[in-house]
VMD Tcl script that draws the C-alpha trace (Angstrom):
set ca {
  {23.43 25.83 -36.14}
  {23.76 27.03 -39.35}
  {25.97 24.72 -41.73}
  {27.51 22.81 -38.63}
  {27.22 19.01 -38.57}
  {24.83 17.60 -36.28}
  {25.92 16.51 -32.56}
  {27.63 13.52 -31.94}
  {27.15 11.69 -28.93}
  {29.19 8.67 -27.91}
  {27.13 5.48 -28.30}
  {27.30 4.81 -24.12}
  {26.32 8.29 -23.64}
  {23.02 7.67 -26.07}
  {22.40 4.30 -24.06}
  {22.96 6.59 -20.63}
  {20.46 9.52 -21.48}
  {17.80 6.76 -23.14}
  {17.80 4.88 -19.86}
  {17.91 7.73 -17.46}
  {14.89 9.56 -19.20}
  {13.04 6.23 -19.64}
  {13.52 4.33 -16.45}
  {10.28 3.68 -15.16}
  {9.34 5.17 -11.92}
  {9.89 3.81 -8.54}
  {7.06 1.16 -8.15}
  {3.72 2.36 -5.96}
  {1.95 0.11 -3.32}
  {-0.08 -2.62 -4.67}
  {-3.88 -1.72 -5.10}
  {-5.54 -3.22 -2.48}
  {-7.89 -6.15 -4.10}
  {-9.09 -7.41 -1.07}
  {-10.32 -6.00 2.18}
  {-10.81 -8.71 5.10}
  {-13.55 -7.45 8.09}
  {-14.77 -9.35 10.44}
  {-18.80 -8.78 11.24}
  {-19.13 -7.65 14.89}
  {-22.58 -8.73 15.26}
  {-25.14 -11.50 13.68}
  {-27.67 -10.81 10.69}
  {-28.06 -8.39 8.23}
  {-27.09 -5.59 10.10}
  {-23.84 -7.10 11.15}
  {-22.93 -7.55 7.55}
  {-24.24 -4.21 6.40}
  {-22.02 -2.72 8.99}
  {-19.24 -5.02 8.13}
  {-19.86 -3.98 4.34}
  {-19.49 -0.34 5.28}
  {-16.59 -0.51 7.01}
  {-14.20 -2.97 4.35}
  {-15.76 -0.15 1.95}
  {-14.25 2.79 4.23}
  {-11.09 0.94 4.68}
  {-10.32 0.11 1.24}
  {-11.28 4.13 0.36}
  {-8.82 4.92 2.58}
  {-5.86 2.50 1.58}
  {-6.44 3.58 -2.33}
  {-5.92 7.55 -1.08}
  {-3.12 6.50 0.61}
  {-4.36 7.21 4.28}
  {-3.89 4.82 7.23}
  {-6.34 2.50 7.40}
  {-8.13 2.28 10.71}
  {-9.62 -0.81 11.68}
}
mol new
graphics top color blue
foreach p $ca { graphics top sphere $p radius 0.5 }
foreach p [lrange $ca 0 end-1] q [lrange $ca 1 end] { graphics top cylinder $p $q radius 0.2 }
display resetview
């Protein structure tokens, strides 16, 4: 563009393209913060297993997979 003026855009169509390029995404899922599991049996090893499996379900709600209880 060689000694030609700059483009000139109308002010809506500024506001327009400035919105459409800089609208924010659609919003994702909210991060899971807490994971509720109920221990199946008493002691220790009931909440070690009841540990282990809130940790496998909130793995798989962050990756997006269904979450099997």
């Amino acid at each position: 563009m060689d000694g030609l003026p700059r483009r000139m855009y109308s002010a809506a169509a500024i506001v327009e393209n400035r919105l459409r390029r800089k609208c924010p995404a659609a919003p994702a899922a909210m991060p899971v913060t807490t994971v509720h599991v109920e221990p199946r049996k008493p002691g220790a090893s009931g909440y070690r297993e009841a540990a282990q499996r809130g940790g496998a379900l909130a793995r798989a709600l962050l990756q997006g997979r269904p979450a099997l209880a």
